[in-house]
C-alpha positions in Angstrom: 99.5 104.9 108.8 100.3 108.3 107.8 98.0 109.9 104.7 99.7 111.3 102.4 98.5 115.1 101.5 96.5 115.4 98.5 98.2 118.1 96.0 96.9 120.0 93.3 96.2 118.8 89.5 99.0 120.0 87.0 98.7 123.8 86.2 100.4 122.7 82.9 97.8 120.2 81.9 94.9 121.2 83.0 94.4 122.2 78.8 93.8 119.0 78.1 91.1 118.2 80.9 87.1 118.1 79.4 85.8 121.5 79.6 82.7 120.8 81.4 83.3 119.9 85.3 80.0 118.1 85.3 80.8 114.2 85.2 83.9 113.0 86.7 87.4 113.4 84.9 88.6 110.3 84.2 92.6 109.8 84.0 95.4 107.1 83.4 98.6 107.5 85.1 101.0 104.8 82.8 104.2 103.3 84.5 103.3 105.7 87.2 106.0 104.3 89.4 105.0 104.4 94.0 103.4 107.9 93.6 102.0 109.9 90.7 103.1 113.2 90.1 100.0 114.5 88.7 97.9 115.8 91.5 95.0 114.7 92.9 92.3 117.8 93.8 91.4 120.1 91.0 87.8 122.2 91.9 85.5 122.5 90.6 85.9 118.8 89.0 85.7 115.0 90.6 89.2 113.4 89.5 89.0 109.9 89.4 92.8 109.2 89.1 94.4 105.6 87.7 97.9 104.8 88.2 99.5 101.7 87.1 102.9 100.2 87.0 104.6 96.7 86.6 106.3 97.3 89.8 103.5 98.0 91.7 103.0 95.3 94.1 107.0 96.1 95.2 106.0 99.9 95.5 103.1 99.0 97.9 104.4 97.0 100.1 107.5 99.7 100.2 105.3 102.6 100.8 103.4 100.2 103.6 106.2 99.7 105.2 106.8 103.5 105.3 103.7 103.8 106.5 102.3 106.0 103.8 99.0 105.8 102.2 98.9 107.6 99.3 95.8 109.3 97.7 96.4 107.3 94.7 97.5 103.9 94.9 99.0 102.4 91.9 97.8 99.4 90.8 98.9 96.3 89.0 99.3 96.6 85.1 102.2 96.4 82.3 101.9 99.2 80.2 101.8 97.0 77.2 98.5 95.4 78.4 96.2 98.3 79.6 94.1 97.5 77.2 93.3 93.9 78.8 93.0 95.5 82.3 90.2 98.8 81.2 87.7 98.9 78.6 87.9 101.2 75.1 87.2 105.1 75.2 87.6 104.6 79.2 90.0 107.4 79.4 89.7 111.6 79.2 93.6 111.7 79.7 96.6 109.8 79.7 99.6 110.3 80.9 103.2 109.2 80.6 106.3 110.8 82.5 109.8 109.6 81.8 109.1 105.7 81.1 107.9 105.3 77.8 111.7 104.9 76.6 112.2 101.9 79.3 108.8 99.7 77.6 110.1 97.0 76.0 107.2 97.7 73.3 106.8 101.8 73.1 104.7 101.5 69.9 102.5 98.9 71.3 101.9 100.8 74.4 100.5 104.2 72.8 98.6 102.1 70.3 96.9 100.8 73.6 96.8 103.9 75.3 94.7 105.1 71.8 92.9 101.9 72.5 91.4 103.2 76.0 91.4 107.3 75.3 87.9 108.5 74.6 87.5 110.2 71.4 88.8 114.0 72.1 91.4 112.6 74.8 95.2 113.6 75.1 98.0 111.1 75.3 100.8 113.6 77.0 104.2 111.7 76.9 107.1 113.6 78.8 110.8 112.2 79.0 114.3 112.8 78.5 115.7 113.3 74.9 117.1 110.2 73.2 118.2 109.0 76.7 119.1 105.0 75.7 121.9 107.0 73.5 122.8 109.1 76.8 123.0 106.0 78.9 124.8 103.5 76.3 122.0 101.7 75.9 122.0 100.5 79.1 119.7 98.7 81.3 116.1 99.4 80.9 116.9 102.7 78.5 116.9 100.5 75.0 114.6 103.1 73.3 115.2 106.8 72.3 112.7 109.2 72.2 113.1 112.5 69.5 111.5 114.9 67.8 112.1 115.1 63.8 110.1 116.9 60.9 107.3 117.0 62.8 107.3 113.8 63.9 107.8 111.9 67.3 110.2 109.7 66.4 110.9 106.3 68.8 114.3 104.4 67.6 116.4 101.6 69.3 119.5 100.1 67.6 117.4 98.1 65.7 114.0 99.4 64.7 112.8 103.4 64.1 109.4 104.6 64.1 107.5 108.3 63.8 104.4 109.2 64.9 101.7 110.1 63.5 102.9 109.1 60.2 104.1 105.2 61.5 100.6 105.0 62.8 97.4 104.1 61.0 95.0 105.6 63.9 93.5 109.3 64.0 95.9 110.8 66.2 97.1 114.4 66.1 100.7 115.7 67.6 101.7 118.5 69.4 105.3 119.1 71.0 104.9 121.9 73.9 108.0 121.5 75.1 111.5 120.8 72.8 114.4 121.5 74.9 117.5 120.0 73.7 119.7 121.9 76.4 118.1 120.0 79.0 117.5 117.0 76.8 113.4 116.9 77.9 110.6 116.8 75.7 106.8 116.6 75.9 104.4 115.6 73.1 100.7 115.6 73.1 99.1 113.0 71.0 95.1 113.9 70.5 92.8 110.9 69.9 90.2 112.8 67.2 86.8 113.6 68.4 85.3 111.5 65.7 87.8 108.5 66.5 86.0 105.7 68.7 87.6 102.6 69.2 85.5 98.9 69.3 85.2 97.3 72.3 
């Protein structure tokens, strides 16, 4: 079994890490497919990295067939029910890259993202600009994802919502990156220091 090479954290998000390296960082890869792209080794703190994915039994077993162990295996979960798998305020970090638009609930899986965040966490959310209009709406791209007046705005052919303003929880938004010419965006969501979520 060959052992995959452990890679460094992120440069990008590292922002969004705790600033003390004392405990260990604590971070939630969602739909994070056979590998995460995140990065594993970041000195001088301890990253204890979770990825997840629906698929993830398939992805195993493909990877073990390759022979490769990777450094982080993903494990078992539906983004839509993190919140049954891991306990609240688990989380310093979340992270989302080019999936949140193929969730058959979008809305239900960054209220449960909030859900496990510890107050003070980041949500980051990176994909491609209203990609279910792009591909037709077809078949797992039913959900667009845009940014409008300030507002993360997730739309299908039936239903439109904006965040923050669509959600009653004490998130804050940020969009780093807007970049229409190559249709990609990332947004930040902040979980409020004073938010803590009951168990």
């Amino acid at each position: 079994m060959e052992c995959a090479k452990p890679r460094d954290f992120r440069e990008d998000l590292l922002r969004y890490l705790p600033r003390s390296a004392r405990d260990k960082v604590r971070i939630l890869d969602v739909a994070a497919g056979p590998l995460s792209c995140l990065g594993n080794r970041l000195q001088p703190h301890t990253l204890d990295i979770t990825a997840v994915d629906v698929l993830a039994a398939e992805y195993n077993e493909l990877l073990a067939e390759a022979r490769i162990d990777p450094p982080v295996k993903t494990s078992l979960c539906e983004a839509e029910q993190i919140h049954k798998k891991f306990p609240a305020n688990s989380f310093d970090l979340a992270f989302i890259r080019n999936a949140l638009d193929h969730c058959y609930d979008p809305m239900t899986v960054i209220r449960n993202v909030y859900f496990v965040l510890k107050p003070g966490g980041f949500f980051v959310i990176e994909g491609f600009i209203n990609q279910a209009e792009f591909e037709n709406y077809g078949g797992l791209h039913q959900w667009n994802i845009d940014y409008q007046e300030n507002q993360l705005v997730i739309s299908s052919k039936t239903n439109m919502f904006e965040i923050p303003r669509g959600l009653d929880l004490p998130f804050d938004l940020s969009v780093p990156i807007y970049d229409p010419g190559s249709r990609w965006i990332k947004a930040v969501l902040h979980k409020r220091d004073e938010a803590m979520c009951a168990a």
